[in-house]
C-alpha positions in Angstrom: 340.3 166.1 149.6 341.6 169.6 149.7 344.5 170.7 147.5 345.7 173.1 150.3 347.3 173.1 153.8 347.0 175.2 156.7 349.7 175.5 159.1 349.8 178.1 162.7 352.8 179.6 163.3 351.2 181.3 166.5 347.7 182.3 168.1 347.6 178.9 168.6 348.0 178.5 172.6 347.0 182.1 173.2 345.8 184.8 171.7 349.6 186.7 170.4 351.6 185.5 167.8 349.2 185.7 165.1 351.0 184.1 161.8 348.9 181.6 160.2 350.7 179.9 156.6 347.9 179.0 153.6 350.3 176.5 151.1 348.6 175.5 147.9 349.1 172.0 146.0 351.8 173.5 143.7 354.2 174.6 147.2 353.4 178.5 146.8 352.3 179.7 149.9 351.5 183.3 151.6 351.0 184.3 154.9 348.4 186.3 157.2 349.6 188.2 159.8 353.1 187.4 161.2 352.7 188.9 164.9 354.9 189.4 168.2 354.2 187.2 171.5 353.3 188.7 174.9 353.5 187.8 178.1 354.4 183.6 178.4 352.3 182.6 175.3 355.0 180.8 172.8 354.6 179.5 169.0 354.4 175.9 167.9 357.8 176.0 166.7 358.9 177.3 170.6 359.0 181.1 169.6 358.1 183.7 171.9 358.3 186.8 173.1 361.6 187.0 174.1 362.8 184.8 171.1 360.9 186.9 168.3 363.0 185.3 165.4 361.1 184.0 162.3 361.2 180.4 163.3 360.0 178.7 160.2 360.6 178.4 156.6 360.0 181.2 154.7 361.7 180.4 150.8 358.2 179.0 149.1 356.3 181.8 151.0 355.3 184.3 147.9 353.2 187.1 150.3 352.0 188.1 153.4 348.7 189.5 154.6 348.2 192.2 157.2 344.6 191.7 158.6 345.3 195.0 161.3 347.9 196.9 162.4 348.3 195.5 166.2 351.4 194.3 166.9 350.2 190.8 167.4 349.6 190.7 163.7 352.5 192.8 162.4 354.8 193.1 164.7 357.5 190.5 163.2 357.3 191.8 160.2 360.9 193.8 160.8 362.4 189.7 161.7 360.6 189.0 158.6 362.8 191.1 156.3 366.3 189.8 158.3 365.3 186.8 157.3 365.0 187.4 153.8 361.4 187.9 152.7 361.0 190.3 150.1 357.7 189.6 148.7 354.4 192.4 148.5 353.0 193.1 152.1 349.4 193.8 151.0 347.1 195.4 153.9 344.1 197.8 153.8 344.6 201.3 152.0 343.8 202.8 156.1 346.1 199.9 157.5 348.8 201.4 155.0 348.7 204.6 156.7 348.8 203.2 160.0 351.4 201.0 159.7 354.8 202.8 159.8 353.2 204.7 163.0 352.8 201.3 164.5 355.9 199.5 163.5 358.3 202.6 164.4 356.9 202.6 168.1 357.3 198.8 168.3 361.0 199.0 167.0 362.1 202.0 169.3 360.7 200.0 172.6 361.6 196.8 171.8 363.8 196.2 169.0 366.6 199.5 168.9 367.3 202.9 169.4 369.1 203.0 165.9 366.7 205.7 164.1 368.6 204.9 161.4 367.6 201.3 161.4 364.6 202.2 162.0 364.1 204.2 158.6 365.7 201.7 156.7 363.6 199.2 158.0 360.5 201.0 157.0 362.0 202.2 154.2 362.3 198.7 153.2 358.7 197.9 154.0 357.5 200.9 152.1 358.8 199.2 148.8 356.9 196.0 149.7 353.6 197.4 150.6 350.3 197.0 148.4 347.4 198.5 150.0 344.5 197.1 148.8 340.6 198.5 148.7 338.1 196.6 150.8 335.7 194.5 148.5 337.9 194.0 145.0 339.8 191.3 144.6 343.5 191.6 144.0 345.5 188.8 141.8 348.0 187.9 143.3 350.0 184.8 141.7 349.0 182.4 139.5 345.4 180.7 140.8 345.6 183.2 143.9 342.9 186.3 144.4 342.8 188.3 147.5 339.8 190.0 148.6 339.6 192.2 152.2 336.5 192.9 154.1 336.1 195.6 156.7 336.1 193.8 160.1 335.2 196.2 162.0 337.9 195.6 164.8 340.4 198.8 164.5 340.5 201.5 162.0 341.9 199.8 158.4 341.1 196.2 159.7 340.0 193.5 157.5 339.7 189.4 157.6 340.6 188.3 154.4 339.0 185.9 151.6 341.6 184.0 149.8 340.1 182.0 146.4 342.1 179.1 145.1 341.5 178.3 141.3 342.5 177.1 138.0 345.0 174.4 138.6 345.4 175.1 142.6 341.5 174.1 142.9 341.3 170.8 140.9 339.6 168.6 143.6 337.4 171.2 145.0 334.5 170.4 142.5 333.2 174.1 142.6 335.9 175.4 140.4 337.7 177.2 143.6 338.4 176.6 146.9 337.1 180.2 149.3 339.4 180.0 152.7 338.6 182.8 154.8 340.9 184.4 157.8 338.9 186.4 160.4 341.8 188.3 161.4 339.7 190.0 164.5 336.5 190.7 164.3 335.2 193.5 165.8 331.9 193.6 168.2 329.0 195.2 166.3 328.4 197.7 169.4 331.8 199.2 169.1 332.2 202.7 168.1 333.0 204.5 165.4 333.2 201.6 162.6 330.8 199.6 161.4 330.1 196.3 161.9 331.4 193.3 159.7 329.5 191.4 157.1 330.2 188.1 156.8 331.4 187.0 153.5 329.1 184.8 150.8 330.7 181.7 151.3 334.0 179.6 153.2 335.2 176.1 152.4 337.7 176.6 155.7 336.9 179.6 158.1 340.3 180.3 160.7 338.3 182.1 163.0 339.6 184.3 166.0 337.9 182.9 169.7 339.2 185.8 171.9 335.7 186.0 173.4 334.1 182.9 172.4 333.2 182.0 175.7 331.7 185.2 176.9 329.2 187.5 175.8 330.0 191.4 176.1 327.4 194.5 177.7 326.1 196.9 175.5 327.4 200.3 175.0 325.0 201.9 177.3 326.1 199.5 179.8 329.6 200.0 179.3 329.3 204.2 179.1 327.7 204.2 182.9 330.2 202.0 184.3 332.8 204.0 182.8 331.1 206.8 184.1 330.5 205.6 187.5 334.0 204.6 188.0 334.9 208.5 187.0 332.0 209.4 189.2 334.0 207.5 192.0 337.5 209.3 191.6 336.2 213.1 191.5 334.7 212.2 194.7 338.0 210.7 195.9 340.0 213.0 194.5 341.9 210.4 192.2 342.6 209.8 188.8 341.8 207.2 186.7 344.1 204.9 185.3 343.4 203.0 182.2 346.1 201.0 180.3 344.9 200.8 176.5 346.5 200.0 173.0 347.4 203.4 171.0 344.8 202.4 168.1 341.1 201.4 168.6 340.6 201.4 172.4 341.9 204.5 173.2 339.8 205.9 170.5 336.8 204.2 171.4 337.3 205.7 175.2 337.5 209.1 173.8 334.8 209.1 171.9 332.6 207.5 174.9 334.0 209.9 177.3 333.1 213.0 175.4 329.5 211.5 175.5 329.4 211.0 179.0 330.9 214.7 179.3 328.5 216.5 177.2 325.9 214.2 178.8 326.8 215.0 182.7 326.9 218.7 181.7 323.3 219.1 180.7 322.4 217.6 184.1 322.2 218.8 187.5 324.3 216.6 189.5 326.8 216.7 192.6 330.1 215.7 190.2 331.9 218.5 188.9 332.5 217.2 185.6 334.3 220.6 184.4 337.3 220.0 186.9 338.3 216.8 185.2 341.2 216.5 182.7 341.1 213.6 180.4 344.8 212.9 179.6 346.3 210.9 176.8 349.9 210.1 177.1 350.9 208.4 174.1 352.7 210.4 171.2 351.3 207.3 169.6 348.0 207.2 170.5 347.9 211.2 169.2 349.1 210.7 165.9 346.6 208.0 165.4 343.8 209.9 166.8 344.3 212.0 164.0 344.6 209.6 161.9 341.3 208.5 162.6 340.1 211.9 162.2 341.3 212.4 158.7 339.8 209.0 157.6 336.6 209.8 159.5 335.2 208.4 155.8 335.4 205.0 157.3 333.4 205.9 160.5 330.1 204.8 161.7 326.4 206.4 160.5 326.9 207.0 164.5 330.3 208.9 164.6 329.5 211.1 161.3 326.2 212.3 162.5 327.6 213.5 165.8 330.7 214.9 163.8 327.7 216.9 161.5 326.1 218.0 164.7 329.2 220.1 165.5 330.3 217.8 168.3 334.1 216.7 168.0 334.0 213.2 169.4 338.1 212.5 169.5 339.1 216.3 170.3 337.1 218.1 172.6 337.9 220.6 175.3 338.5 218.6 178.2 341.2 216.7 176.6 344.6 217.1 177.3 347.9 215.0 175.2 351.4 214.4 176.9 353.9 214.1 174.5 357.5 214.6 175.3 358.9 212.2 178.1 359.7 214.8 180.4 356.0 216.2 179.9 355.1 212.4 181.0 357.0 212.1 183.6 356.1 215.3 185.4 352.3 214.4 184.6 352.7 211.4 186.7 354.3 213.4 189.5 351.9 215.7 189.6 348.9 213.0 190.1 350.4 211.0 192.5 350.9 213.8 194.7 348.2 216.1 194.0 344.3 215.8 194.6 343.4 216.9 190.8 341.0 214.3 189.3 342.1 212.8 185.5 341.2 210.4 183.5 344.8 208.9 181.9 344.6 206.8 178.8 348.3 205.4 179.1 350.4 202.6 176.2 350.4 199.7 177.0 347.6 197.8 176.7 348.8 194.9 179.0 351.0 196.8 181.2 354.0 195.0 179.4 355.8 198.3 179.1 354.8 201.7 177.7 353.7 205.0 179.6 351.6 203.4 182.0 353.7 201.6 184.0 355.5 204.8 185.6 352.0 205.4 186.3 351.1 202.2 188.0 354.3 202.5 189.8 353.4 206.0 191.5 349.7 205.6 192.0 349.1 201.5 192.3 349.3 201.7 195.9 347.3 204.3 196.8 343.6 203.8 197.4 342.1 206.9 196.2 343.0 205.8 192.2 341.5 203.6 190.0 342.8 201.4 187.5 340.3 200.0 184.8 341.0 197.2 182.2 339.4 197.9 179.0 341.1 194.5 177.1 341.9 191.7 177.4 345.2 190.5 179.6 347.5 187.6 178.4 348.6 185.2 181.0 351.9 186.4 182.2 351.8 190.0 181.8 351.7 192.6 184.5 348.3 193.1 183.4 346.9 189.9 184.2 348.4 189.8 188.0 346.7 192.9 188.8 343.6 191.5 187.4 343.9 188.4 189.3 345.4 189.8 192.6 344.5 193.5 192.7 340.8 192.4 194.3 342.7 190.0 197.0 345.2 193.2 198.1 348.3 191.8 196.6 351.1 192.8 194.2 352.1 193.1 191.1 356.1 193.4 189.8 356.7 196.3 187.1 360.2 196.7 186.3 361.4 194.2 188.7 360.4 195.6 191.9 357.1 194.6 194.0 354.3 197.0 194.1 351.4 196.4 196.8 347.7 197.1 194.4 345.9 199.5 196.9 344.3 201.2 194.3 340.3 200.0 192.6 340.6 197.5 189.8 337.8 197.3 187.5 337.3 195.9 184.5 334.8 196.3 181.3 334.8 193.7 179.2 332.7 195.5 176.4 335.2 197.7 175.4 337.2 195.0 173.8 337.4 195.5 170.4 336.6 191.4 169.7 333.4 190.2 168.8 332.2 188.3 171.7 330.5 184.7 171.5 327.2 185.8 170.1 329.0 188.0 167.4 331.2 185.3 166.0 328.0 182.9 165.6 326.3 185.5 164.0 329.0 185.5 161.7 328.9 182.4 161.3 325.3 181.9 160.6 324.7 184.7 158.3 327.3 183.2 155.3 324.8 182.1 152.4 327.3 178.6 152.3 328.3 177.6 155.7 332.3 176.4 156.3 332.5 172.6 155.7 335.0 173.2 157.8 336.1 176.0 160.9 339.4 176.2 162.8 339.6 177.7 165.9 342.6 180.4 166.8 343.5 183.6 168.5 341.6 182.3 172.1 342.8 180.6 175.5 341.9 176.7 176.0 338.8 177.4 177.6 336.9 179.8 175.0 338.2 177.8 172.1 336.3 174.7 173.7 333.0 176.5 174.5 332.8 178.2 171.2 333.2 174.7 169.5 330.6 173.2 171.1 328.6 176.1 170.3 329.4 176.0 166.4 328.4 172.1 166.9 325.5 172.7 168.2 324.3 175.2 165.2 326.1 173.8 162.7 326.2 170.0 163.1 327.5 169.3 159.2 330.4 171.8 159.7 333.7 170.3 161.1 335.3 172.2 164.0 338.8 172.1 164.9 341.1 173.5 167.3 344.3 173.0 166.3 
């Protein structure tokens, strides 16, 4: 019987909310991840994302574990400290550079305006962080190691190896008990990072099922439908829209579109790919794009060889960043009423709230745009309506008013940053000592229940739970 428990504290019904609680025999206990709801998903305990309060007990919880720096891992970490937790905040040493960017955005949109709360709230955070190297372990308490793994999902991401021992690991009859958190995994195709390597061995694997019923299109495939759609607005005189979180997406476009670009341009072809700005309007997004630039250490074989070549994959010619909000709100003026083709890469990912929404407001209803999805849409966000009834000619509320969806909605699933069914078996499969044991989170109803039967299938001596 195992000397440990495992209770969700979100990610459960949904894929937000991430906060999962390991307890050990002895009542210590950390967490990993301790994320914000979005749209109507909710936590176990009835939190969500209009009741972001830490909803659960926190005085035998030692730690927490930040597998990314999305704010569906992190983003209660500020309700966190309000309710007392002053324990180490260990994350990546890239996540640790990310992570003020990240939480001061959040807190500015949906927390305060006070910059001085702000600062002390970071402030405060700053004397609780550990970064942590991938692929050491770290002791933590008494019986507790830490180890992160690159995952592979966003820049600094990691899923996380947590070893029992000693005392904490008496009925485990291997001298330790290995429980492993995916965190997200990313999809090997993606680029600029590498893929993940699964670990040696799990007892327990909490695994992430974002995609577990689906499998994703290659890059190539992914690069000509981006390209086509762009292909589509020159000739209509459009822009395209496409709503994307600030890290990893909008990154990932970027460096895809200056392929396409330096591509089209050695090539005859009737698109004039020289009259087309590609805009990013996220003071955000731009301070993480360099980011990623200066930690270009952790890139790809891919992404350093094109670097070496002299090609400048996140800051090339045609690209163009809005920064103050005046800047951004005369940008989306000037598309909505003029015939110059863009490309916008807007915040927020889900349409929620961020930049794109004036966008989507001025431009929705007007054939000659486009508006591509490039991840994945929680039930009951803007987002997901236009999804679902863009296609059918209906509406979508942002802000409280109605807005008719004239304009192309498109969607390319490979540019999620999850690993897709395939991927997650694959990690799986490859561990030298397979889970007795694999809990399902992070995925809707339906791609929890096919991935399980999946993982039964191939693995008929590991237990498979949704919780």
């Amino acid at each position: 019987m195992n000397d440990y428990t495992l209770l969700h504290h979100g990610a459960v019904d949904g894929v937000t909310g991430s906060c999962h609680e390991l307890r050990a025999r002895d009542g210590t206990a950390i967490l990993v991840d301790c994320g914000l709801f979005q749209g109507a998903e909710v936590s176990a305990e009835g939190g969500s994302a209009g009741t972001p309060a830490i909803d659960f007990p926190l005085d035998h919880i030692r730690a927490i574990v930040i597998t990314h720096v999305h704010i569906d891992h992190l983003g209660r970490l500020p309700y966190l400290l309000a309710a007392g937790f002053r324990g180490p905040i260990l994350c990546s040493e890239a996540s640790a550079e990310l992570l003020p960017l990240m939480l001061e955005d959040a807190m500015k949109v949906g927390v305060t305006s006070d910059q001085r709360l702000i600062r002390r709230i970071l402030e405060q955070i700053a004397s609780q962080l550990v970064a942590l190297p991938y692929k050491h372990w770290h002791a933590l308490l008494p019986g507790w190691q830490i180890k992160l793994h690159p995952a592979g999902h966003i820049l600094g991401s990691a899923f996380v190896e947590v070893r029992l021992s000693g005392d904490l690991a008496a009925g485990s009859g291997k001298g330790d008990w290995r429980i492993v958190f995916s965190g997200d995994l990313g999809a090997p195709h993606s680029a600029l990072l590498p893929a993940p390597r699964s670990p040696w061995r799990a007892d327990l694997l909490v695994l992430e099922s974002t995609y577990g019923d689906r499998l994703h299109v290659d890059r190539k495939q992914r690069r000509r439908q981006l390209q086509e759609t762009i292909e589509r607005a020159l000739r209509n005189r459009g822009s395209v829209l496409i709503p994307a979180f600030s890290i990893g997406r909008t990154q990932e476009l970027l460096y895809d579109l200056e392929h396409v670009i330096a591509s089209a341009k050695k090539q005859p072809a009737e698109t004039d790919w020289s009259a087309l700005e590609i805009i990013v309007d996220s003071p955000l997004a731009a301070r993480l794009t360099q980011a990623h630039i200066r930690l270009h250490h952790l890139w790809d074989a891919e992404a350093r060889r094109r670097t070496a070549s002299g090609r400048h994959p996140l800051a090339f010619e045609q690209l163009y960043t809005v920064d103050g909000h005046d800047e951004h709100l005369q940008t989306v003026a000037y598309l909505a009423r003029s015939a110059r083709p863009a490309v916008v890469i807007a915040a927020g990912g889900m349409c929620s709230g961020g930049r794109i929404v004036n966008y989507l407001k001025a431009m929705i209803g007007d054939a000659r745009h486009d508006i591509v999805f490039v991840g994945y849409q929680a039930a009951g966000t803007p987002g997901h309506a236009i999804q679902q009834y863009g296609p059918r000619g209906g509406y979508v509320e942002l802000d409280g008013e109605r807005h008719s969806i004239r304009a192309g909605i498109h969607r390319i699933a490979a540019y999620s940053a999850h690993a897709d069914q395939a991927d997650l078996l694959r990690f799986v499969g490859r561990m030298r000592h397979q889970p007795a044991e694999i809990r399902l989170v992070h995925g809707d109803r339906r791609a929890k229940e096919v991935l399980m039967e999946k993982l039964h299938a191939r693995f008929p001596e590991t237990q498979v739970r949704i919780p």
